[in-house]
LOMAR-668919 format. One record per residue: x, y, z of N, C-alpha, C in turn; residue in three letters. Coordinates in pm, whole numbers, plus 50000, padded with zeros to 5 digits. Layout:
BEGIN
XYZXYZXYZALA...
***
This chain:
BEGIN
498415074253409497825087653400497985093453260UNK498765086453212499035093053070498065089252974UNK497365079052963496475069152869495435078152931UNK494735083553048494295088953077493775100253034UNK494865107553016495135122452995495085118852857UNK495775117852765495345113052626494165110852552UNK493465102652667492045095652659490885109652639UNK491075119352739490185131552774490975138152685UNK491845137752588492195146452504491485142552375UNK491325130652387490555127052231488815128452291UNK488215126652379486695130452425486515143052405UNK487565155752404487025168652399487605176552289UNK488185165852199487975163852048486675152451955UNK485785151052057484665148452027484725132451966UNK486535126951914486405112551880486505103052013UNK485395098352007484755088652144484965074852145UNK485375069952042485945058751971487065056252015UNK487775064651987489235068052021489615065852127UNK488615077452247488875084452387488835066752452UNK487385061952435487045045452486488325035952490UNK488945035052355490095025452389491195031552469UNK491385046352503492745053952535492485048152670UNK490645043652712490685044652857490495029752935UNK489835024552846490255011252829491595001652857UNK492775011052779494005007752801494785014352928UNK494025019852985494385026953103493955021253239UNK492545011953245492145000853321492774990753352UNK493634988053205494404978153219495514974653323UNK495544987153329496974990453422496644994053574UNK495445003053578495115006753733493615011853723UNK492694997753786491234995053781490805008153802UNK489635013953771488765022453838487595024353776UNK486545019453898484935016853876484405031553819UNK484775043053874484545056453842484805057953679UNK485905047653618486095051553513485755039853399UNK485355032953463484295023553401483015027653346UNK482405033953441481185040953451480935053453348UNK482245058153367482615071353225482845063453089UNK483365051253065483665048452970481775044652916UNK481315034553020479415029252970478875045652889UNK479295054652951478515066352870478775073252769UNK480115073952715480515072352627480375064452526UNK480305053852570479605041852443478755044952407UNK477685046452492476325051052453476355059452360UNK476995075352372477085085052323477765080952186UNK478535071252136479135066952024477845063351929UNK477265051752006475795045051949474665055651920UNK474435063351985474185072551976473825081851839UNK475555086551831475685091651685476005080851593UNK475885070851598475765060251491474205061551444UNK473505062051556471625061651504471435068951456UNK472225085451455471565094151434472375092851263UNK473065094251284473955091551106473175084351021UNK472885069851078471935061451025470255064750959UNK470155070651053468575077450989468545094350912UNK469855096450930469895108550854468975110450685UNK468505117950695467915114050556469205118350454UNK469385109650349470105118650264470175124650163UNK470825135150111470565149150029471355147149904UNK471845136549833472435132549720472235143349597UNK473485149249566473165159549456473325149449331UNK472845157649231472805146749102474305143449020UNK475465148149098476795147249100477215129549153UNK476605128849266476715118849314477725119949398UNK478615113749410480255116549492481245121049410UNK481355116949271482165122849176482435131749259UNK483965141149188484725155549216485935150349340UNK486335163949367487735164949464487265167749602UNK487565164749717487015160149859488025169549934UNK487595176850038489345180150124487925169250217UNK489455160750322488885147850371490205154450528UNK489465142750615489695143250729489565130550795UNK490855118950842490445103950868490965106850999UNK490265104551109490695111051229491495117451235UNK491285131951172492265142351204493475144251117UNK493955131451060494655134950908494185142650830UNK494595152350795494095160250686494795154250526UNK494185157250458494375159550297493015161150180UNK493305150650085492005149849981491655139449938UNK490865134449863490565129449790489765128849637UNK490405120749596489725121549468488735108149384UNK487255114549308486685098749290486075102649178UNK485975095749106485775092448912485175080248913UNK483795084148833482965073348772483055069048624UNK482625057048593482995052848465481725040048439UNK480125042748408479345031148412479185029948538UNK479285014248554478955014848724480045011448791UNK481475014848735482645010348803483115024848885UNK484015023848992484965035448993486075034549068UNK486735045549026488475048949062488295060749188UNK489195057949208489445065349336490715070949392UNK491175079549483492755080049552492655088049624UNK493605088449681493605099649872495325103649859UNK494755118349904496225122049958496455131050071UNK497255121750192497345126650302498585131350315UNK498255146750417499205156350367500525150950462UNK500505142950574501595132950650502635125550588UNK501385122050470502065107850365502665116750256UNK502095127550178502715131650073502755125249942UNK501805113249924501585107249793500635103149806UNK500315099449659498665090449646498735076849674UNK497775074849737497035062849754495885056749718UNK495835045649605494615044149551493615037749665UNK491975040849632491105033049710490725023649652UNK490615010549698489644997849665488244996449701UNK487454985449626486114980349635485324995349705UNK485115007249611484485014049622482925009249546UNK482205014349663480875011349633479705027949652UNK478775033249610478025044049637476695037449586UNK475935037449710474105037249701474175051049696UNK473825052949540473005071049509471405065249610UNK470425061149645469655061949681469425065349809UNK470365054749867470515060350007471775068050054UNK472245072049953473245081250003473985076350041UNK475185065750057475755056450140477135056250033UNK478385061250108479555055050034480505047050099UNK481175036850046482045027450088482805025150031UNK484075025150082485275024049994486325014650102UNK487665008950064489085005650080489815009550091UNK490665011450209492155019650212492845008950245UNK494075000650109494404990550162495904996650282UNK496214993450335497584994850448498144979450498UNK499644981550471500114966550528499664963350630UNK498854955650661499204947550791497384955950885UNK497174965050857496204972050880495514983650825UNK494684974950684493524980650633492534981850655UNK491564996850628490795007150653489705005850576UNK488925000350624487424999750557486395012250580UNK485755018350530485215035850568483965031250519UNK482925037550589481855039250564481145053250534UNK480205062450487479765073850509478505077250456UNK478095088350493476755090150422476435110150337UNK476535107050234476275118950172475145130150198UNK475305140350215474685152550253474605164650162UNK474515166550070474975177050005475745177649952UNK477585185549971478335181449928479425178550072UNK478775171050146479615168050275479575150850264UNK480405140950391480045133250362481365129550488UNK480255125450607480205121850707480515103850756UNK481375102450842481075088150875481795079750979UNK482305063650962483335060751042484095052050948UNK485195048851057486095035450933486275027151058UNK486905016451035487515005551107488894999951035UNK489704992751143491034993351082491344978151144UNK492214971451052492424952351110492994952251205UNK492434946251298493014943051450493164949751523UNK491844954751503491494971251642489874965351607UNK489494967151731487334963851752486554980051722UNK487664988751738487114999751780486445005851624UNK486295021251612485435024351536486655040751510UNK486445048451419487315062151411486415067951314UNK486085084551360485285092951238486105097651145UNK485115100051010486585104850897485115116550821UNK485725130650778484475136850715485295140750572UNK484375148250511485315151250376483995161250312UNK484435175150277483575185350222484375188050051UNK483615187050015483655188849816483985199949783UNK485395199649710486185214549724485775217149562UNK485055203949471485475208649295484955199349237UNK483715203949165482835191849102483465185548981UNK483475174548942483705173248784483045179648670UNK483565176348561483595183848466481765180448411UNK480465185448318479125185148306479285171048247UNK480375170548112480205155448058481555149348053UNK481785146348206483295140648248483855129448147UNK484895127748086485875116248086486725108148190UNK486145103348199486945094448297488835095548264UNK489725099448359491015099248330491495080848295UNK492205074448165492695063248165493305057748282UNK494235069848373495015064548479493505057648551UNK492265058048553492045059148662490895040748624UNK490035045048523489025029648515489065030248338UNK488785019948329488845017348186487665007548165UNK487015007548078485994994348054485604987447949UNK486334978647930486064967947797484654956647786UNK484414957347708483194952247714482254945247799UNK482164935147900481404937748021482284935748170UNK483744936748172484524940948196485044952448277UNK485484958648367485544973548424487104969948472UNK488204974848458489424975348524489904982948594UNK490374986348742490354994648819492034999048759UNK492915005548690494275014548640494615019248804UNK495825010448839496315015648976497785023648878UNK498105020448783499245027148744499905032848598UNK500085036148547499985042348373501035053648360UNK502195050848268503405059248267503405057248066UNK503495066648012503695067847866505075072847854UNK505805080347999507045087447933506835102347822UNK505775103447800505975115147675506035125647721UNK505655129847858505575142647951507025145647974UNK507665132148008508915136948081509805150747987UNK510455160648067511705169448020511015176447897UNK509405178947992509075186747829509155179947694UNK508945169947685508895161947516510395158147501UNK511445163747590512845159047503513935149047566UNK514505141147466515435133447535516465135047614UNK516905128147725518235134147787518995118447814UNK520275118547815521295110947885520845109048015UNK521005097448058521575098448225520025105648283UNK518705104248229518025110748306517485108948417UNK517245116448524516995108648675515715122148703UNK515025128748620514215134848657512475132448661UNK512225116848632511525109048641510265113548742UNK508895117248674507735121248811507635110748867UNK507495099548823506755086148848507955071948913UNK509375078348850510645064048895511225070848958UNK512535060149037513795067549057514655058949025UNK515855064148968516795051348934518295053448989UNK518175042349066519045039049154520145030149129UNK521745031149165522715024249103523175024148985UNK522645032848909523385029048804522235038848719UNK522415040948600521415044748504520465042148394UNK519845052248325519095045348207518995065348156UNK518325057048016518745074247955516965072947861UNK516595083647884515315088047797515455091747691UNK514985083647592515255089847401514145086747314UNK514695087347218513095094447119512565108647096UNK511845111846983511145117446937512305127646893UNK513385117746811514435123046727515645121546788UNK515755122146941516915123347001517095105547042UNK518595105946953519105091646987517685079946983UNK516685080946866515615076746826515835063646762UNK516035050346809515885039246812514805036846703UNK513655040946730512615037746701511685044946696UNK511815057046598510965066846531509845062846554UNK508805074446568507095078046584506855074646694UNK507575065746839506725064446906507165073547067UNK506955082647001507595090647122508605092147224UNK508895094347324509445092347421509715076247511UNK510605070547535510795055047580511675057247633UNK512165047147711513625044047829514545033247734UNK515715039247774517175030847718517275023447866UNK516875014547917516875005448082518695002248112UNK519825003747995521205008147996521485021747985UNK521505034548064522115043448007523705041747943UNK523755057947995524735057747924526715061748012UNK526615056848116527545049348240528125035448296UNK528125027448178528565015048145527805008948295UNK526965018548356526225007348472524605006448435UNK523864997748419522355003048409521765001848545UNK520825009848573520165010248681519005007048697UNK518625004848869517475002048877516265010548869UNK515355007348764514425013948710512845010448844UNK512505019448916511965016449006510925025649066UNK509565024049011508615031149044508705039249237UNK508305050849189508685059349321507005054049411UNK505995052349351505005045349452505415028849476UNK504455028049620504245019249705503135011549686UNK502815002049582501174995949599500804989749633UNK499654985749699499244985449834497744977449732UNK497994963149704497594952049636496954943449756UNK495194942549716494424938249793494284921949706UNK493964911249757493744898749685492384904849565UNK493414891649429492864897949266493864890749199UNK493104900449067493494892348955494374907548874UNK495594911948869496294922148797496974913048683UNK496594928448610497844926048471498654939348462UNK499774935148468501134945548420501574943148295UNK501394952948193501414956048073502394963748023UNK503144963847913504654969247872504814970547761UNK505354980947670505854977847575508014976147524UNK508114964647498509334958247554509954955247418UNK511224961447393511894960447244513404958847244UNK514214949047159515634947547171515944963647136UNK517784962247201518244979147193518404980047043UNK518344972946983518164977546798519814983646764UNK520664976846872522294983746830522864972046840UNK522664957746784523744946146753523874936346909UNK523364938347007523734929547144522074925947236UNK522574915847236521324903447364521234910847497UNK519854912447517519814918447638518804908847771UNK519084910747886518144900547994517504914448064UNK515974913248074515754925248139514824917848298UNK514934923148408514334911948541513034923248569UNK511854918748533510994924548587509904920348725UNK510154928148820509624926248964508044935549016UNK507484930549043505884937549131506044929049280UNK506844940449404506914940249517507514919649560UNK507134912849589507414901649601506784887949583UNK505194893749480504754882949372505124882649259UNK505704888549214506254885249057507464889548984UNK508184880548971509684885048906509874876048768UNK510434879148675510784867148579511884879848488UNK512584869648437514054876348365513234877648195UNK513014887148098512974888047974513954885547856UNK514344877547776515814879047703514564886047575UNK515874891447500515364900647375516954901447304UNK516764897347180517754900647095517904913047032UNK518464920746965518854930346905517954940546855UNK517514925546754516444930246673514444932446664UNK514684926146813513474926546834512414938646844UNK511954941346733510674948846755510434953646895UNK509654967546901508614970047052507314960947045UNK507494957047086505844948147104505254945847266UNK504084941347239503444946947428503414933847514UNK503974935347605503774919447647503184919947756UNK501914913247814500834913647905501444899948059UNK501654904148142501604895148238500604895048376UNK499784880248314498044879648457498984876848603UNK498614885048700499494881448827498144877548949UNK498074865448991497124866449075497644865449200UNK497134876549291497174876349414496504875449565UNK497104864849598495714857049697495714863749845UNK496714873849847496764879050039497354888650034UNK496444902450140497234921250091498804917250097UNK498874923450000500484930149984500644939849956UNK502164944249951502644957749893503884956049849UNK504364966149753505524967749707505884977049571UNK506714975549501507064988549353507174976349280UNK507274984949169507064976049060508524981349001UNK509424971748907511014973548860511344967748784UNK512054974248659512874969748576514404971348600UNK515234961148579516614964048585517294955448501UNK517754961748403518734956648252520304948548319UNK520154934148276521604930448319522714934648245UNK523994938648299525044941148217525114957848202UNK525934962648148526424977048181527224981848033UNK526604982847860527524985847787527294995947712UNK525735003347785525505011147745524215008847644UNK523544998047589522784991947494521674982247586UNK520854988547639519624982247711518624980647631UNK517734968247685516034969347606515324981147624UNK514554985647516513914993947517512314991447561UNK511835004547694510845001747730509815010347706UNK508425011747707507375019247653506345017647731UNK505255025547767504045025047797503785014947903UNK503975015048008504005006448130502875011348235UNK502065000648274501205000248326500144989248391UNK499474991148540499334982148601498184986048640UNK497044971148618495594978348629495034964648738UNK494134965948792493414951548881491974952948803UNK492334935048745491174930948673490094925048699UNK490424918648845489254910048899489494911949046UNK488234914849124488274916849267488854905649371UNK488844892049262489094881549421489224874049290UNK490344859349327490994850449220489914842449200UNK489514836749116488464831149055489294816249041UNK488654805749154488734788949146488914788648988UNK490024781948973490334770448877490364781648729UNK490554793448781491044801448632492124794848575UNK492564803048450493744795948378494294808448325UNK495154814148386496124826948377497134829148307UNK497974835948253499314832648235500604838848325UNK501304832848376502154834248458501434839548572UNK501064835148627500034832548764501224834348911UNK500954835948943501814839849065501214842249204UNK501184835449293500654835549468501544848449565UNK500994853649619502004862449746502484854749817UNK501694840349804502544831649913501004824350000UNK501344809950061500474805550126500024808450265UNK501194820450264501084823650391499684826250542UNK499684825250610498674824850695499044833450816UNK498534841350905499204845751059499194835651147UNK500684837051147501014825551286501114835051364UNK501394848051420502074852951518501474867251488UNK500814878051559500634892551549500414894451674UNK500504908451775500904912251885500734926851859UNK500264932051773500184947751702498864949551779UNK498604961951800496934971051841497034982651753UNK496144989951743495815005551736495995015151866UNK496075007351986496675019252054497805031452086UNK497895044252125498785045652159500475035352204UNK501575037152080502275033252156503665043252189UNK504475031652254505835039052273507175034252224UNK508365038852228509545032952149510255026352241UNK511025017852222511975010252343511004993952383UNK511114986052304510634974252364511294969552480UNK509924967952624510674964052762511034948952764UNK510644940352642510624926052690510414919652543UNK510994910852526511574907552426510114901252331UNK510414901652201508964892852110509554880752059UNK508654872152127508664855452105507134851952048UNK507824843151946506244830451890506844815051906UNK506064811051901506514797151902505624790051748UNK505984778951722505544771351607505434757651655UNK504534749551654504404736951692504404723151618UNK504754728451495505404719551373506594725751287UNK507484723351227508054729851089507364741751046UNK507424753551001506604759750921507924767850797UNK507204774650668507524783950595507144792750643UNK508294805550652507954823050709508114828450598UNK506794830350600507124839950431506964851450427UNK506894858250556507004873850602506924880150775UNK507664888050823507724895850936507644909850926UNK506964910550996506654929450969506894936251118UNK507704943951123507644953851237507124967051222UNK506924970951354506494985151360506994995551440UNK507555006151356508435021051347507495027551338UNK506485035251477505535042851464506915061851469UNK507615054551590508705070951648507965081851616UNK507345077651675506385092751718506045105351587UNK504985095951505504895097551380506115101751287UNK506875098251323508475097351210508565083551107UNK508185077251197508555062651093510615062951155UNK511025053651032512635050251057513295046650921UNK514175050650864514905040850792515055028050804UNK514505024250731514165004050776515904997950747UNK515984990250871517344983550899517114969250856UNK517154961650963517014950550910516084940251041UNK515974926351006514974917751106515764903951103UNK515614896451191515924885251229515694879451313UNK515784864651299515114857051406516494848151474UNK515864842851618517024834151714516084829751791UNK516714810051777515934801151872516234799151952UNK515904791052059515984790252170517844780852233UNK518114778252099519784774552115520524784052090UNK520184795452046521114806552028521944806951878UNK520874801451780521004802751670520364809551587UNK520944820751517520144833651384519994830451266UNK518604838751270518154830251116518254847651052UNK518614846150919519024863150845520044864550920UNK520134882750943519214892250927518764894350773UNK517564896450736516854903550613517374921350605UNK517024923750502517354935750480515424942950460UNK514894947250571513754954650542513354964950414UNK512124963650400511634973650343510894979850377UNK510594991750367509795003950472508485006250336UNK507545009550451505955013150391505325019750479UNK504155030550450503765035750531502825034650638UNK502985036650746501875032550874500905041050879UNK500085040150986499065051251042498905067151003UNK498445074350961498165083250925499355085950822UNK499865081250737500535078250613502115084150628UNK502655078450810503675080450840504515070950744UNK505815075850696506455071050626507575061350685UNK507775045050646508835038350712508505029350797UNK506695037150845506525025350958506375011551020UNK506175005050877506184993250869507444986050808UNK508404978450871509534967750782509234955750801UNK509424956050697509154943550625509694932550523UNK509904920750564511374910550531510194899050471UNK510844892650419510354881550313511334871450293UNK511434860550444512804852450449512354837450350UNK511414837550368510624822550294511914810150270UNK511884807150433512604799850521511954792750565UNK512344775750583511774767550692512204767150840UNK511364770450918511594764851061511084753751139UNK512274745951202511384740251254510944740151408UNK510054736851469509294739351572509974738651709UNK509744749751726510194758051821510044772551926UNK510764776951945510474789952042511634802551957UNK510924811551887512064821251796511874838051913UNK512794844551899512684855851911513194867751803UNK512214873751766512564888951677513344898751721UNK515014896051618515574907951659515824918751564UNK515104929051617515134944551536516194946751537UNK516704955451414518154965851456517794978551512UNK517374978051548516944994351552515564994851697UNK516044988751812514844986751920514165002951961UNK515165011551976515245024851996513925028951931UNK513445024051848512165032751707511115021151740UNK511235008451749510524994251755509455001551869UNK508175001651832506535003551869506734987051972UNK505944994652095505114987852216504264993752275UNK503724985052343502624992952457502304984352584UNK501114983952624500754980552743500224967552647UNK499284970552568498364960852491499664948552447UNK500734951052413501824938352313502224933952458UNK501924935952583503184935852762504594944552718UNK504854951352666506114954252667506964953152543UNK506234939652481506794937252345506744944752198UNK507764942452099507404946852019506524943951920UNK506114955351842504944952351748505584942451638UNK505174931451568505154922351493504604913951490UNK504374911951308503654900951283504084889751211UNK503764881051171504244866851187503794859051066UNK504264858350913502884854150848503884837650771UNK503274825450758503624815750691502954805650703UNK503344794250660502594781450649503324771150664UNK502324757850716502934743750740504304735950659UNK505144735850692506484727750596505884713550563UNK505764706750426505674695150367506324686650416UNK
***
């Protein structure tokens, strides 16, 4: 009765998309022809306003989509924002649930027919949107991975751009026939009002954790006169800390370059600096003393969605770290290009889904029955993801582990949290054991079952997914 009641709560909120699967999942449990019959008309009524959307004529102002959006993705509220540059463009959303930006991918706009399309990448379940321009409205649906169903999203134009816009750098850049989508761009010169501090942790863009790093330049404790504002990656607490972008990016398969400007501490001592992007790319930097700032470019190709921050962390604690500058992370190519030749090239992994059990439906907390996959050869797990919906809370991500059928544990991992469904924070953890197993019967154990997402759709089980490949 509850899927029910739910169901007629989303029909007389007019999303029919929605109401269909609430009732759908409610059949599942206790048949009824009466409500079969309600669901056939409803469909209709979906198809319906699909035809009518479809033939809408459309009213394209000579703006195009450019400007600031207040947006609505079933009922999430926030904004969006979209910038043209040639025929490339940038994009980002901010939902007021989530509380940060999120860039959009493979945005596309027919000015002719009025038609926009864009990417919302999300772990484990990304958001493809469709819509059609009206004026300054702009109407439509999306679809989300591993749901059939359909969800409306609208968005009315709160603020046109400027008559002869610049494109913001954060946002597209375009080198000669070339277009680079800028998911990220930090200069440091904003920070503390122009001035240096010790020990600074007031960072818009990092947070630094464990230990410290100290902001100098532009006279104060100035290493390296004229170039403004830069990071000491050693403060000044004989611990250095982890230097660690406060976004989450949310990396669709491509071709990125992360770009730096990277200089010895210029005070007499060898420094190792470990630079990380989520769990395709890590490599240690050495830099002597004397080394110049100079920019060092690393091509990262990535073959399957991911997510993660991007991090610097200085080994050693003496107060004398490499000096860092102008950091920034742009996607250069939409999809990896056969038989390129990169430098420092890097895979997310060969991974493949062996195992997912996740829906879009309504769920609930407390898994009734335990989550098992089986593997029918050896394989590499090169990721598990659970799901912490708690009733749009999300969770402090604990940890994951697996146990076979002899009563032997593999981890526990230490999770990392990302955001779920309507840009709840935490909801997804996520471990990266890139472990061999061999073939067998495993079960997933959460720490935390109390928060662990089920429903009718998983039997009882919890939400997780399963991602790796064949052992050699």
């Amino acid at each position: 009765k509850k899927l029910r009641d739910e169901g007629e709560q989303l029909q007389n909120q007019k999303q029919y998309a929605a109401a269909v699967a609430k009732y759908r999942e409610s059949l599942k449990l206790l048949p009824d022809p009466a409500l079969e019959q309600h669901i056939a008309k409803l469909e209709a009524e979906v198809k319906k306003q699909q035809a009518v959307q479809q033939t809408r004529p459309p009213a394209a102002p000579s703006g195009g989509v450019e400007g600031t959006w207040e947006v609505s993705f079933n009922n999430y509220k926030g904004k969006m924002e979209l910038q043209r540059s040639g025929s490339g463009w940038g994009g980002r959303i901010w939902l007021d649930a989530h509380r940060t930006w999120e860039q959009l991918t493979n945005i596309l706009f027919d000015a002719a027919a009025g038609r926009l399309q864009f990417t919302r990448p999300i772990a484990g379940a990304t958001q493809r949107y469709s819509g059609t321009l009206s004026g300054d409205r702009l109407e439509g649906t999306f679809t989300q991975e591993n749901y059939a169903g359909q969800f409306s999203w609208w968005a009315k134009r709160t603020q046109m751009p400027p008559t002869t816009p610049q494109p913001p750098q954060s946002h597209i850049i375009s080198s000669g026939d070339m277009t680079s989508q800028v998911i990220f761009d930090d200069t440091f010169d904003t920070e503390n009002n122009g001035r240096g501090m010790l020990n600074y942790t007031g960072f818009s863009k990092w947070t630094v954790k464990d230990g410290s790093v100290d902001l100098i330049g532009n006279g104060y404790h100035d290493s390296i006169p004229g170039r403004g504002l830069y990071v000491d990656l050693d403060g000044s607490t004989n611990k250095s800390g982890l230097f660690e972008t406060r976004q989450i990016f949310y990396l669709e398969p491509g071709i990125y370059r992360l770009s730096f400007d990277l200089g010895g501490s210029q005070r007499g001592d060898t420094n190792t600096v470990t630079v990380k992007l989520g769990n395709v790319f890590s490599e240690n930097i050495i830099l002597t003393s004397s080394e110049p700032m100079r920019k060092i470019k690393k091509n990262i190709t990535i073959s399957s969605t991911t997510s993660g921050t991007l991090s610097f962390r200085n080994s050693g604690g003496d107060n004398l770290g490499l000096l860092i500058d102008n950091v920034r992370l742009e996607r250069t190519s939409q999809s990896p290009t056969s038989g390129s030749t990169h430098s420092n090239t890097i895979s997310s992994g060969k991974g493949q889904v062996i195992f997912n059990n996740g829906n879009i439906a309504g769920v609930y907390n407390n898994p009734t029955r335990p989550t098992t996959f089986i593997v029918n050869q050896p394989h590499v797990i090169t990721l598990i993801q659970n799901y912490h919906w708690n009733n749009a809370r999300g969770s402090t991500p604990g940890t994951i582990a697996l146990r076979d059928q002899s009563g032997r544990t593999y981890g526990p991992w230490q999770a990392k949290g990302s955001p779920g469904q309507g840009g709840v924070p935490n909801a997804y953890w996520t471990v990266y054991p890139n472990i061999t197993l061999p073939a067998g019967t495993y079960t997933v154990i959460d720490s935390e079952p109390s928060t662990w997402a089920q429903n009718s759709g998983s039997n009882g089980a919890g939400f997780t997914r399963v991602e790796g490949y064949p052992a050699r």
